[in-house]
C-alpha positions as a printed NumPy array, in Angstrom:
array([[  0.   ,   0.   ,   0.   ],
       [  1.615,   3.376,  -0.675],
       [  1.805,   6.287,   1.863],
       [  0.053,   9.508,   1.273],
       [  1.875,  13.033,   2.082],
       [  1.165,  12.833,   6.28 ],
       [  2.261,   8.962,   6.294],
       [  5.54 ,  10.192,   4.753],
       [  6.295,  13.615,   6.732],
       [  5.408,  11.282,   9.855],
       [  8.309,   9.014,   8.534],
       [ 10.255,  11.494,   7.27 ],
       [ 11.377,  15.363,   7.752],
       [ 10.589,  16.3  ,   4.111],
       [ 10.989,  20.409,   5.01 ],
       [  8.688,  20.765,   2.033],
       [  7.743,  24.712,   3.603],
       [ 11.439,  25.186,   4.026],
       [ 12.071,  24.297,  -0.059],
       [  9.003,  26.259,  -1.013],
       [ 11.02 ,  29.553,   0.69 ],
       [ 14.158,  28.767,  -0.768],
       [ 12.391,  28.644,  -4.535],
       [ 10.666,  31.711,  -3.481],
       [ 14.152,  33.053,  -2.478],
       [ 16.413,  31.896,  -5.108],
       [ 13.535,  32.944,  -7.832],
       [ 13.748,  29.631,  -9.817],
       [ 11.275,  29.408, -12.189],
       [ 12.018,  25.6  , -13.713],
       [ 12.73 ,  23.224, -10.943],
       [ 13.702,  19.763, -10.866],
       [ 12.645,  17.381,  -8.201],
       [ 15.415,  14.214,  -7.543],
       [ 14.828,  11.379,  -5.142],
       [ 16.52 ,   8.284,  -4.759],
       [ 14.915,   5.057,  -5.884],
       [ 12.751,   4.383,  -2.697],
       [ 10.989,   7.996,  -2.673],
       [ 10.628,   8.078,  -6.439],
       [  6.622,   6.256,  -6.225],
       [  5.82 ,   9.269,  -3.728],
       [  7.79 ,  11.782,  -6.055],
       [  4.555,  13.403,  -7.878],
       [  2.765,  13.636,  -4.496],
       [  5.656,  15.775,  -3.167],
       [  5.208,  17.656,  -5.861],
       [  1.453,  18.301,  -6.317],
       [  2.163,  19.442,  -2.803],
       [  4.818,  21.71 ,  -3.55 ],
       [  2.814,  23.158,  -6.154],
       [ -0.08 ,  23.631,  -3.589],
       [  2.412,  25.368,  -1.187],
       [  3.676,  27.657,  -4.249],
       [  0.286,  28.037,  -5.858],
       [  0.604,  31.902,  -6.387],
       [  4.07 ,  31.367,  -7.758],
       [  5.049,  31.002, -10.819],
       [  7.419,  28.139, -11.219],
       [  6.933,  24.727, -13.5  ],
       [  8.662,  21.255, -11.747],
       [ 10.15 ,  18.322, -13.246],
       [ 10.937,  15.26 , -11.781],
       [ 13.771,  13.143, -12.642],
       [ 12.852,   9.455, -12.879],
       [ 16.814,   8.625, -13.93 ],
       [ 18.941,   7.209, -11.46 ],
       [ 20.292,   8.885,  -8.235],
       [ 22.467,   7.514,  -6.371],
       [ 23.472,   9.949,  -4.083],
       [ 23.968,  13.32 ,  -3.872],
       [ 26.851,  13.194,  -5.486],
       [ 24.987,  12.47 ,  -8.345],
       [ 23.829,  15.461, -10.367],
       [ 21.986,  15.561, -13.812],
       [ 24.355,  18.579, -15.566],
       [ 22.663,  17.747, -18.544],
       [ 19.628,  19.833, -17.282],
       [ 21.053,  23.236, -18.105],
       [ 20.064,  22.835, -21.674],
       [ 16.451,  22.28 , -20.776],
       [ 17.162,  25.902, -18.728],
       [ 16.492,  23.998, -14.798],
       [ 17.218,  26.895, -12.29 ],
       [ 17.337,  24.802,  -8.95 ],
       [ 17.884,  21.016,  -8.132],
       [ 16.06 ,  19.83 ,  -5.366],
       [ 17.79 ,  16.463,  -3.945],
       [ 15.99 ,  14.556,  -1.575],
       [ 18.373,  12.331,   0.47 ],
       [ 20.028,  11.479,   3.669],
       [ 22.654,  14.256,   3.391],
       [ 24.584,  16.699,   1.784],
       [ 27.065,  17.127,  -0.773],
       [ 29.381,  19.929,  -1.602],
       [ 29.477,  19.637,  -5.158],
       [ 30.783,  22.904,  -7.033],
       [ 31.029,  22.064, -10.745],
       [ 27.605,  23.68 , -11.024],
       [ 28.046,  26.753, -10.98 ],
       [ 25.122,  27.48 , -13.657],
       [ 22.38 ,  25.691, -11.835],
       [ 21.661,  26.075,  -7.765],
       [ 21.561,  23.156,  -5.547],
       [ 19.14 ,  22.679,  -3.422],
       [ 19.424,  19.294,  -0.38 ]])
């Protein structure tokens, strides 16, 4: 059976206020959702959320649905498709600054 939204945030500190600021704050416009592989069947509910949270801002998500394994691992291909902000969901951090284009987001 899968969890909705309050099964997870019980579970899990998902901050999902906290990210909605920092899009506000960094003024991303196209912003791409990552999970790893056991968060990616909740991934469009955390979004339809943020969304909710962000409804009088004007911003389009995209989720990626490729592998992540970690958050060392960072789709650079997005800058041609013009992504703003990366949102990693995860355990913890990682100070990655090859991208300097696109913000980073964990």
């Amino acid at each position: 059976m899968q969890k909705n939204l309050q099964d997870l945030e019980q579970e899990y500190n998902l901050e999902l206020e906290k990210i909605a600021e920092k899009i506000k704050k960094s003024k991303a416009k196209k912003i791409l959702l990552q999970f790893p592989d056991a968060f990616k069947p909740y991934s469009t509910l955390i979004q339809r959320e943020l969304e909710s949270i962000l409804k009088k801002y004007k911003c389009k998500f995209f989720i990626w649905f490729d592998s992540c394994f970690g958050a060392c691992d960072i789709p650079i291909e997005t800058q041609k498709i013009g992504i703003d902000l990366i949102v990693q969901f995860g355990h913890s951090a990682w100070n990655y600054s090859k991208s300097e284009k696109i913000k980073i987001l964990r």
